[in-house]
Every structure is written in C-alpha cells, then in structure tokens.
N, C-alpha and C positions, 0 to 999 in steps of 0.2 A: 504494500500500500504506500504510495507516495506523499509526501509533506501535507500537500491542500488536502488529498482527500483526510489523513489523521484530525488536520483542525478540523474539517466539516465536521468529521463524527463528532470531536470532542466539543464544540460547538453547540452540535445538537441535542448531545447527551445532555448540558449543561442548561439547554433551554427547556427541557424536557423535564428535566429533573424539577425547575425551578416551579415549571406551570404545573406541576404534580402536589409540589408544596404548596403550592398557594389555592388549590382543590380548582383547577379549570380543565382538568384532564385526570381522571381517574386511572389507576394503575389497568381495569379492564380495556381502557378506549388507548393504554398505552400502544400496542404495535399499530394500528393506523398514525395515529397522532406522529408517533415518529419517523414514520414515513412520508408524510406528509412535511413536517420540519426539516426534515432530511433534505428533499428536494429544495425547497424555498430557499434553504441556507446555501445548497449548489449553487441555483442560479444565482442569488445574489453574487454570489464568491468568483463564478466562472465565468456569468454571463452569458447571454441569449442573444441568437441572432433576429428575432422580433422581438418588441416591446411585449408588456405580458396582456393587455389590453385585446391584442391581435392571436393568442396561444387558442384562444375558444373556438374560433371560426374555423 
C-alpha cells in the first residue's frame, strides 16, 4: 500500500471513529458509513476528473 492511500485509510478511520463517538453513525451502519468516507476522503485527496455536481448524470 503506498503513502496516500495509508493516510486515506488513516484519515478515515479517524473520521469514523470520531462520528461513532459522537452517536451519528452506529457501530451497525459502520461498514457502509466507511465506505462511503472512504471514497469522499479519495476524491478529495486524489481528485476527479468532473466536478462532483456532474458524477450523477
């Protein structure tokens, strides 16, 4: 596993974790939820070739 992707995970974990303590994500809705963070914290990191406005069409 290379540099960016270790921060992504560690990143995500660290968001995950946080939204977990704070009760907006239950430890059951954890594997979507992280999934889902997971992605958002890529693109922002790596970057998209459309805006995310244009991903839906």
């Amino acid at each position: 596993m290379g540099s960016i992707n270790e921060q992504i995970l560690r990143a995500t974990k660290e968001i995950a974790v946080k939204f977990i303590e704070t009760g907006r994500v239950s430890p059951s809705g954890f594997p979507e939820m992280f999934k889902t963070i997971y992605s958002t914290v890529e693109e922002a990191v790596k970057g998209t070739d459309k805006p995310p406005e244009e991903k839906n069409e």
